[in-house]
N, C-alpha and C positions, 0 to 999 in steps of 0.2 A: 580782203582781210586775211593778212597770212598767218598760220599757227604753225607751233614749233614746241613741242613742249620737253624736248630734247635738252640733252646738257653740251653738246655742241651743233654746230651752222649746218643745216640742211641747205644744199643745193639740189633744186630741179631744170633739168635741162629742156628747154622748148624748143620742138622743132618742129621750121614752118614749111609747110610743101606750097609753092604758088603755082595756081592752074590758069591756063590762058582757053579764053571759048571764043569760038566764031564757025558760023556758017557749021555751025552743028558739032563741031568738032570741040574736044576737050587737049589741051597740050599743058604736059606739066614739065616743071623747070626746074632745076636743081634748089635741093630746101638749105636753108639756114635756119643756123642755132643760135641758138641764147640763153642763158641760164637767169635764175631767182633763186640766192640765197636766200634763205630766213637764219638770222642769227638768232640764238635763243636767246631768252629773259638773262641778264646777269645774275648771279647769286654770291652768297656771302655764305659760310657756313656758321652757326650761331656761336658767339664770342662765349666764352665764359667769365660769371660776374667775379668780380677782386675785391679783396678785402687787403690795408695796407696800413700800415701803422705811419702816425705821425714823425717824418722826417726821415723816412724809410725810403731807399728807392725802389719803384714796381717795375716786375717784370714790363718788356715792352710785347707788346699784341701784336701777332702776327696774323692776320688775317687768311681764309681761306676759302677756295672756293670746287666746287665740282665739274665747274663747265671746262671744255675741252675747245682746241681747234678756233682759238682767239687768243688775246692777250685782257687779263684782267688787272682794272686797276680799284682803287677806292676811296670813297671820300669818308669823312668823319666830322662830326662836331661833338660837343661838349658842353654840357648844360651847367657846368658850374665852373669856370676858371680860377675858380682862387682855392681850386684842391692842389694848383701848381702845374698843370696843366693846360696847354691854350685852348681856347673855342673852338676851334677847328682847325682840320689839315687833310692832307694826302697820305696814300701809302696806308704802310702801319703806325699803329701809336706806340710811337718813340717811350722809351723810360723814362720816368721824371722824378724828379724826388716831392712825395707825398707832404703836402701841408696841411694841418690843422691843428691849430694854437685855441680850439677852444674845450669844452669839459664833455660832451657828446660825439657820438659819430657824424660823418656829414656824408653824404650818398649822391654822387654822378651821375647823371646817364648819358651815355655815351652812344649817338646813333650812327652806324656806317650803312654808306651807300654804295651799292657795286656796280659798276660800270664792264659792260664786255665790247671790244672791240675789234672787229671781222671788214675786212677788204674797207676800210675808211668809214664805215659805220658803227657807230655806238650804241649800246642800248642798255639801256638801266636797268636794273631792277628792284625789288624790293628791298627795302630798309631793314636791319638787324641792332636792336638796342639790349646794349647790358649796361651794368651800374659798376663804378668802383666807389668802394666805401673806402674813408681813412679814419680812420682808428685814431680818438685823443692821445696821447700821452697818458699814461695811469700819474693820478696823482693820490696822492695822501696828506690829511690834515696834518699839523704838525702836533703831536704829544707832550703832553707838561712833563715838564724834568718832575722827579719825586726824591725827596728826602726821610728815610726811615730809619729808625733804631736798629739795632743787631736785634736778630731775636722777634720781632714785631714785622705784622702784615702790610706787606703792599699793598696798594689801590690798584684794580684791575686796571689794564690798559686796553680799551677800545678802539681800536683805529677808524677814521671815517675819510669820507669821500666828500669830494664836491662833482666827480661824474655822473653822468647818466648814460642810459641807453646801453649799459652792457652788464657785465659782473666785473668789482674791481676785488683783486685778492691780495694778502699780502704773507711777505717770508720777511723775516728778520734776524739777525746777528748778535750776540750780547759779547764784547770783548773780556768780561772779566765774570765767567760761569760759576766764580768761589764766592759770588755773593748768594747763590741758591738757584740762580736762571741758568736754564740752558742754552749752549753756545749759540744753540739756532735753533729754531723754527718756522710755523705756519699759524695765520690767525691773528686773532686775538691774544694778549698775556694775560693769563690769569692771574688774579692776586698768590703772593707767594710768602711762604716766612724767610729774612732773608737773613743772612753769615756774615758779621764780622768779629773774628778774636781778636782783634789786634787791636792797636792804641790809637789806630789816625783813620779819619774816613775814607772808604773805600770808593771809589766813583765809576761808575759798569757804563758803557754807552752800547746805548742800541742803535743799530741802522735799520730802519725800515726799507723794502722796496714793496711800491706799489704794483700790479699789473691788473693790465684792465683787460678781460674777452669780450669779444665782437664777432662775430663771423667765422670761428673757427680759429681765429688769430688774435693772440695772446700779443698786447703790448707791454713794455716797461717804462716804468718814470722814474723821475729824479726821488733820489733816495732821500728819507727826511731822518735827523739822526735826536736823540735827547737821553737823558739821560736818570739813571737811578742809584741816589750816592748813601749808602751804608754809613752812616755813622757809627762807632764801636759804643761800647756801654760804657758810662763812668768810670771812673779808676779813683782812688784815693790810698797814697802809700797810709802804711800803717802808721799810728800817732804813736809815742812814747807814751806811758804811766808816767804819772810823776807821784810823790811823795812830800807834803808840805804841812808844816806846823803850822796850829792854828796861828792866825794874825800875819802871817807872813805872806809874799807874793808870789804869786806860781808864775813860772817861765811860759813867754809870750808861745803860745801853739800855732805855728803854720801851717797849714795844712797845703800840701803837693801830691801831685801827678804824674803819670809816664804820658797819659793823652797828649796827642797831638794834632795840630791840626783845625782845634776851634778852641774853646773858651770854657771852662771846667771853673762851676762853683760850686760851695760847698753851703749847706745846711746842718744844722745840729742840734740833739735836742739833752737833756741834762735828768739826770732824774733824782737828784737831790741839791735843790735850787739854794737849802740851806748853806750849803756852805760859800756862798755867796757868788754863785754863776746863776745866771737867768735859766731859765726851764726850758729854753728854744732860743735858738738865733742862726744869723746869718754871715758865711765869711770866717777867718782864722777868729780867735781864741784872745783876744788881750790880755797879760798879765791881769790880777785881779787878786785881791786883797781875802784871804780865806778867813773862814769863820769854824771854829767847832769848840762848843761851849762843853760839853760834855766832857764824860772820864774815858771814852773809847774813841778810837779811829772814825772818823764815816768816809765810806768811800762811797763816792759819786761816779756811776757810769755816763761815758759819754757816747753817744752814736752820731756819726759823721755820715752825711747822705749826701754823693757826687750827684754833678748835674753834668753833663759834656752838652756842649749848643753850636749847634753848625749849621749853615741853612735855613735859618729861621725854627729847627727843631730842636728841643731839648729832649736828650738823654738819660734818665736817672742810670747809676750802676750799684754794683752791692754797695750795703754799711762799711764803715767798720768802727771797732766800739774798745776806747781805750778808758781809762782806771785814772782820776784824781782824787788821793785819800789823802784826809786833811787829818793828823795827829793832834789830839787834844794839847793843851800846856800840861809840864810836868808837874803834876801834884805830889805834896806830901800833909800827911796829915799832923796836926801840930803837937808833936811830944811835950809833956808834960815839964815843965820846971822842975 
């Protein structure tokens, strides 16, 4: 049994002296050699394990070895081929582009065999096994669009996962920062007060990207995009006064807008119903038939309260508050005959 526990081929050389006997006599004859290599054990030096994002291509593995005074080759398999990778092969492992389409890591292992070869003798040796991981794709749920007032609080925005097996983070973008968000961040969004002065809804879109760590190696995903649209506050241009004798019809009041963009009603309420408007109502103003029995003026204030509606959300915005005063008939008192 030969031993070698060398990193390359020991040769021992034999050498035979033959001796011839007779009639007491010893005669010895020219020796011959011969040699015994022993090749040593093949080796492999220990691979290191890979981490690889999905869709990514991996370094290729170059094997290596310590032994000397041969030529080394190697074998390899593959404990999971549908990382995109084949089952096995020779040589080094080739680069390949990393697959996994599912929400978890998925993990390899990868055993190489080393083979040394000396004067048409081979000799194996021991096995060397790493793992390559591939890394999901980071994903992120998708976010409900939100519709708010100027002036009024957002709903915090939570982002969530359907990964496992790692830490998924996110960084996000808001194209239009004049609503109260910042251009960018990390995280979660917190609920915010948000900014519109203007007349028409304002609409911000955020892009989320997701990344998932694994192994010291940070993946990215498809980016999920939704949105957070500003409606501005009611508007109601100012109504005129009017000025109308009792019994007579006041001019039809329409009530308008600069709003743009969604659907502006009006509410109103009256606070002297006597002279013949209702105490509350909805929408412009009908001419309407005035009433004022007495010997002075009454003037009736009106308040006008805007709605704006856009996205299923209504908007109230300021009042505003115009004057219908109703002149009594002209009286005289009956002079004497």
């Amino acid at each position: 049994t030969v031993f070698n526990g060398g990193l390359g081929p020991v040769t021992a050389t034999i050498v035979v002296t033959p001796t011839f006997v007779n009639g007491g006599t010893s005669c010895s004859g020219p020796t011959k050699s011969f040699t015994i290599t022993v090749n040593p054990t093949a080796q492999v030096t220990q691979p290191a394990n890979i981490v690889v994002c999905n869709a990514a291509t991996s370094a290729a593995v170059t094997f290596a070895t310590t032994n000397t005074g041969g030529t080394n080759t190697y074998t390899w398999s593959n404990s999971d081929p549908s990382i995109g990778l084949a089952a096995g092969g020779t040589g080094n492992l080739p680069s390949f582009t990393a697959v996994n389409t599912g929400t978890s890591p998925i993990t390899a292992t990868i055993t190489v065999t080393p083979s040394f070869t000396n004067q048409l003798v081979t000799c194996t040796g021991p096995t060397k096994s790493f793992t390559i991981t591939i890394n999901p794709s980071a994903q992120v749920n998708q976010p409900g669009n939100q519709v708010v007032c100027n002036n009024l609080t957002t709903s915090a925005v939570t982002f969530g996962t359907i990964s496992t097996g790692g830490t998924t983070t996110y960084t996000w973008t808001n194209d239009t920062p004049s609503i109260g968000l910042a251009a960018t961040g990390t995280g979660n969004i917190a609920s915010f007060p948000v900014v519109n002065p203007g007349t028409a809804p304002v609409i911000a879109t955020i892009t989320v990207t997701p990344h998932f760590l694994n192994g010291a190696v940070t993946c990215d995903g498809p980016t999920k995009s939704f949105t957070i649209i500003v409606n501005p506050s009611a508007q109601v241009n100012q109504p005129a006064n009017q000025v109308v004798c009792h019994d007579q019809s006041t001019a039809l009041i329409t009530f308008s807008t600069l709003s743009t963009g969604g659907n502006t009603t009006y509410t109103w309420t009256n606070d002297q119903p006597a002279i013949g408007l209702a105490a509350t109502g909805n929408g412009d103003i009908p001419a309407f038939t005035t009433s004022n029995t007495s010997t002075a003026p009454v003037t009736a204030s009106i308040t006008v309260t805007p709605h704006f509606e856009n996205g299923s959300v209504s908007c109230t915005g300021p009042t505003k508050t115009f004057t219908i005063t109703v002149n009594p008939a002209g009286q005289v008192n009956q002079p004497a005959s």
